[in-house]
TIDREN-634332 format. One record per residue: x, y, z of N, C-alpha, C in turn. Coordinates in steps of 0.1 Angstrom, whole numbers, plus 5000, padded with zeros to 4 digits. Example, Ala and Ser with C-alpha at 12.3 -4.5 7.8 and 13.67 -1.06 7.14 Angstrom:
<nodes>
NODE    nX    nY    nZ   caX   caY   caZ    cX    cY    cZ
NODE  5132  4943  5078  5123  4955  5078  5132  4967  5078
NODE  5128  4978  5071  5137  4989  5071  5129  5000  5079
</nodes>
This chain:
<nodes>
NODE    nX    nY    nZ   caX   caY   caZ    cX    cY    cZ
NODE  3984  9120  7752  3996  9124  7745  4004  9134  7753
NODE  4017  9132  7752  4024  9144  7763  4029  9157  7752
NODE  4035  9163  7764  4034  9174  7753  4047  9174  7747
NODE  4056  9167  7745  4065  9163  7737  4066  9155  7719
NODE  4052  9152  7722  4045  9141  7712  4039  9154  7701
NODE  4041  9147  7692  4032  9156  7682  4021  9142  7676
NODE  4011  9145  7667  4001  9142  7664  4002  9135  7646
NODE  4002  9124  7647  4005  9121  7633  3996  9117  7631
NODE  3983  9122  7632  3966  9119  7623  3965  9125  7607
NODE  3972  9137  7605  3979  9143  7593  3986  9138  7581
NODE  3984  9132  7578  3990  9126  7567  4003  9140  7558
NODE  4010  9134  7556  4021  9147  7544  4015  9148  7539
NODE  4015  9163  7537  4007  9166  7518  4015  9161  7506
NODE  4008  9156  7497  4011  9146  7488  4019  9161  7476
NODE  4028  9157  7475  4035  9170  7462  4022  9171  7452
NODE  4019  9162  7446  4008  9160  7432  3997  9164  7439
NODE  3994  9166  7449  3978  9172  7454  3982  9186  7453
NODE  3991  9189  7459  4000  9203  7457  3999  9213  7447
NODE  4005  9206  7439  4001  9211  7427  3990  9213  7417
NODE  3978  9199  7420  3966  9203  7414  3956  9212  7420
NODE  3963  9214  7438  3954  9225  7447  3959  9237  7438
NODE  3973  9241  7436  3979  9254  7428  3971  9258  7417
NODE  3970  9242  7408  3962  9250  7396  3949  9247  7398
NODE  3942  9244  7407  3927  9244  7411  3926  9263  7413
NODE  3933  9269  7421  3936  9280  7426  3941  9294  7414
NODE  3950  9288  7410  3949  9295  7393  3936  9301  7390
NODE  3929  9290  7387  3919  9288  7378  3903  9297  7387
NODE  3908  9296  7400  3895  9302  7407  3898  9318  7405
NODE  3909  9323  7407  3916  9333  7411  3911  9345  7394
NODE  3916  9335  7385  3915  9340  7370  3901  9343  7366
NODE  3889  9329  7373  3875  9332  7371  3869  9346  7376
NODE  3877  9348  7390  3872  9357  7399  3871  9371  7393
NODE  3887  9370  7391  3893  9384  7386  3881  9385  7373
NODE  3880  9374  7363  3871  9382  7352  3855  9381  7352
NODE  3850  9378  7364  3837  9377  7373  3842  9396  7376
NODE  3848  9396  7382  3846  9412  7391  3849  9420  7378
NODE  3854  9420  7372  3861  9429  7357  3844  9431  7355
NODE  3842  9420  7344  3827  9421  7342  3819  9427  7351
NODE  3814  9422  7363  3804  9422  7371  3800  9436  7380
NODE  3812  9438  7385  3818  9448  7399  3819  9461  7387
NODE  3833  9456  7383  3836  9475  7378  3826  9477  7364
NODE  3818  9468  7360  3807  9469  7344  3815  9470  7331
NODE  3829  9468  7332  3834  9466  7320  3830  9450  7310
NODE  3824  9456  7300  3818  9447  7284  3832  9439  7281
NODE  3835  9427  7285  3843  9419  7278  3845  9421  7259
NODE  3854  9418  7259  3856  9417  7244  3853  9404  7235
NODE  3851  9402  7224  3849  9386  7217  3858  9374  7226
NODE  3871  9382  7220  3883  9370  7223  3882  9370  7239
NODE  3878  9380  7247  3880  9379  7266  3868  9370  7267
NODE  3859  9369  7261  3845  9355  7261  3852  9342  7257
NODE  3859  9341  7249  3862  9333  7243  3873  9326  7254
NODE  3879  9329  7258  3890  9328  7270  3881  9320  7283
NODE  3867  9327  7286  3862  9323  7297  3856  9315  7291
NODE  3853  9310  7277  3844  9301  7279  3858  9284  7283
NODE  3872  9287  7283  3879  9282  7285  3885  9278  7298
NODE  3878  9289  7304  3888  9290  7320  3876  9289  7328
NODE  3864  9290  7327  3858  9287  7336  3851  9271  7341
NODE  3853  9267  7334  3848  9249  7336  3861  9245  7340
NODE  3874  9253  7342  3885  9247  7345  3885  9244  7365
NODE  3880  9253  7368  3877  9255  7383  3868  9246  7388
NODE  3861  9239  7383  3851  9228  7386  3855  9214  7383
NODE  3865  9213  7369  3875  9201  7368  3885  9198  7378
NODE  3892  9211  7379  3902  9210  7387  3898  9211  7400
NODE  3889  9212  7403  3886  9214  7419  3880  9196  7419
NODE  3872  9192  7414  3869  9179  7411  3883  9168  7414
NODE  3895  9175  7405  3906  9169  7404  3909  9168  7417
NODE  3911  9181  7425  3916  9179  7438  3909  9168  7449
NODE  3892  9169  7447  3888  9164  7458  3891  9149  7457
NODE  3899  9140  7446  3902  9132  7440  3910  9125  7443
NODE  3923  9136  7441  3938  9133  7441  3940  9126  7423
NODE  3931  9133  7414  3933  9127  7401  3947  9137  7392
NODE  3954  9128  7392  3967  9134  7384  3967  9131  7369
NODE  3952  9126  7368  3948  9119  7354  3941  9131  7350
NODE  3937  9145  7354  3931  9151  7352  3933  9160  7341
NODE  3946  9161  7337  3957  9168  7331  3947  9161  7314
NODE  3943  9150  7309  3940  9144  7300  3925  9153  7293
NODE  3918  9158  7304  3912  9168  7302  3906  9178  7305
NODE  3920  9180  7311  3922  9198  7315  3928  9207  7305
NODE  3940  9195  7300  3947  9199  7288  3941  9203  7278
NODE  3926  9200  7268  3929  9202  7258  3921  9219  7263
NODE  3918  9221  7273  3909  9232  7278  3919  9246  7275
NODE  3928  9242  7282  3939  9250  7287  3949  9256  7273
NODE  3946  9245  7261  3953  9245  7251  3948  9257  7242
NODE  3937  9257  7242  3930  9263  7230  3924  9275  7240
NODE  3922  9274  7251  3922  9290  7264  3938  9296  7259
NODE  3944  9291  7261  3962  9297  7261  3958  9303  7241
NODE  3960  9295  7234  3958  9301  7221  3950  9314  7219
NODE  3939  9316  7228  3934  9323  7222  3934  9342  7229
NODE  3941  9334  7246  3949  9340  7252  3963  9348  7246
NODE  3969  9341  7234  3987  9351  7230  3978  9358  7220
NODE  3967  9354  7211  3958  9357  7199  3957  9372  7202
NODE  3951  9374  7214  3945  9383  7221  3958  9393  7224
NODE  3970  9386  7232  3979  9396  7235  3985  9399  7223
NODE  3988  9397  7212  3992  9398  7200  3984  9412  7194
NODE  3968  9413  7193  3965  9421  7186  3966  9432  7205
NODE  3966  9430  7215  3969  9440  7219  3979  9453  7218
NODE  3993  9439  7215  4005  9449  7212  4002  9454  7199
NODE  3996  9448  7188  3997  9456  7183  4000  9451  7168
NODE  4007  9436  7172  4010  9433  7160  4002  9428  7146
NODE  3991  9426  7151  3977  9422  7143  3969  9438  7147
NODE  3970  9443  7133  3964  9457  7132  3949  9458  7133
NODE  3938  9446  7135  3926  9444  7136  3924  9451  7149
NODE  3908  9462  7147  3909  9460  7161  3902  9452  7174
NODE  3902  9452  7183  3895  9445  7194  3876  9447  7196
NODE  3867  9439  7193  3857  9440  7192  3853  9439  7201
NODE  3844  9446  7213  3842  9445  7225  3820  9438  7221
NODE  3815  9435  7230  3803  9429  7231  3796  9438  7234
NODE  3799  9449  7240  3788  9458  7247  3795  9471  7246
NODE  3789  9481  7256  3790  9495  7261  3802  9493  7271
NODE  3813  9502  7268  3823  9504  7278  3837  9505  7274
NODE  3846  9509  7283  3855  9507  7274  3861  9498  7274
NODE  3870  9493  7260  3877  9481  7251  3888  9476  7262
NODE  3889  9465  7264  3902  9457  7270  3913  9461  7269
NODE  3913  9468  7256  3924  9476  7249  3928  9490  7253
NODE  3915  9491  7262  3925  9512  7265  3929  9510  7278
NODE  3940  9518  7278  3948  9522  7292  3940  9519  7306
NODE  3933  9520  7304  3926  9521  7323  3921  9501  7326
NODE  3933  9494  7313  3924  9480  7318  3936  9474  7317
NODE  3946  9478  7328  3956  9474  7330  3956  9473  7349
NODE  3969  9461  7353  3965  9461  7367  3983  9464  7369
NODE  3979  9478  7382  3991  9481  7383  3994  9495  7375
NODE  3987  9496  7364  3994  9506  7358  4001  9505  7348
NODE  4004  9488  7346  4011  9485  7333  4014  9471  7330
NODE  4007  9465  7333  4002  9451  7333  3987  9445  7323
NODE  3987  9448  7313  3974  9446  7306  3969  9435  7308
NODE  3954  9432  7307  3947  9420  7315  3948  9409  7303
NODE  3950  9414  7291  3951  9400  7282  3961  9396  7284
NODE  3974  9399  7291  3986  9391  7296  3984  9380  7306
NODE  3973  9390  7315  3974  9377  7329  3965  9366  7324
NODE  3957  9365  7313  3948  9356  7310  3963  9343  7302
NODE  3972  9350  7294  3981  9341  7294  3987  9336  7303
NODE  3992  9347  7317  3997  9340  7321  3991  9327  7330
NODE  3978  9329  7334  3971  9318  7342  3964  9308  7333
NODE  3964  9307  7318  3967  9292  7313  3979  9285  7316
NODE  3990  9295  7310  4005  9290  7309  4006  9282  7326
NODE  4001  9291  7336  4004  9285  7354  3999  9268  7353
NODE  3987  9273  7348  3980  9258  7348  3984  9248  7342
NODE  3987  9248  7331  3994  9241  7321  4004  9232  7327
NODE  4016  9245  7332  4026  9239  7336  4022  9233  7353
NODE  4015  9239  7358  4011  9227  7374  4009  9212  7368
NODE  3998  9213  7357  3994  9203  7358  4002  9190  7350
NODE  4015  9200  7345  4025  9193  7336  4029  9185  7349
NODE  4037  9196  7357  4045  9188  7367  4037  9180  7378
NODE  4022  9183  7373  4014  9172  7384  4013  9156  7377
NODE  4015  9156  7363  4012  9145  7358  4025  9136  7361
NODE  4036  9142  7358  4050  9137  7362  4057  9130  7376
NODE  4052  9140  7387  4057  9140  7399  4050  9124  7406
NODE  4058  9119  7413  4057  9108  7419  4052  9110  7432
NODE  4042  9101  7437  4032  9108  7452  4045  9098  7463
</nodes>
């Protein structure tokens, strides 16, 4: 090959791979963070923050599944995962703000999801990013079902 030539052994990345690599990556990113939360700094999850992982962690093994695949069928049951993770995800952010006066029941010794020091940034509370990385996934895998390869 000269050096004018480029190498077309590479196939294009397929858009729909794209986006199930995105929310494969979501989903590792969100395990991780509440792997290290737990694990690293010893903070006791709360009911509803168990309840979230028992939602988001088999997501990382579907969707990684999905990717090595190229399954855009995957959405069929990732979705109902992601559905009832997300519900219980705003559940959570709901009684954080405040509007459900119950309070947050944690599992163990430490402090509650709910006080100040379990925010990222400084003002970012962690039951938000748990919505926000259903809602990511959700919507990847919306536009992965749709998009034409």
């Amino acid at each position: 090959m000269s050096q004018g030539e480029q190498s077309t052994d590479a196939a294009p990345a397929n858009p729909r791979s794209l986006l199930l690599v995105a929310a494969w990556v979501v989903s590792l990113a969100a395990t991780l963070g509440a792997l290290f939360i737990g694990e690293v700094m010893g903070q006791a999850p709360c009911n509803l923050c168990w309840y979230q992982r028992i939602f988001m962690f088999p997501l990382v093994l579907i969707l990684l599944a999905a990717c090595l695949k190229q399954d855009a069928g995957v959405w069929h049951y990732a979705y109902p995962l992601v559905a009832v993770g997300f519900g219980f995800a705003v559940y959570h952010s709901v009684h954080y703000v405040g509007i459900i006066p119950e309070p947050i029941v944690q599992c163990g010794v430490g402090p509650s999801c709910s006080s100040a020091g379990m925010s990222l940034f400084g003002w970012l509370p962690i039951p938000f990013l748990s919505v926000a990385a259903f809602a990511a996934i959700g919507v990847l895998l919306f536009l992965a079902r749709r998009k034409t390869p």
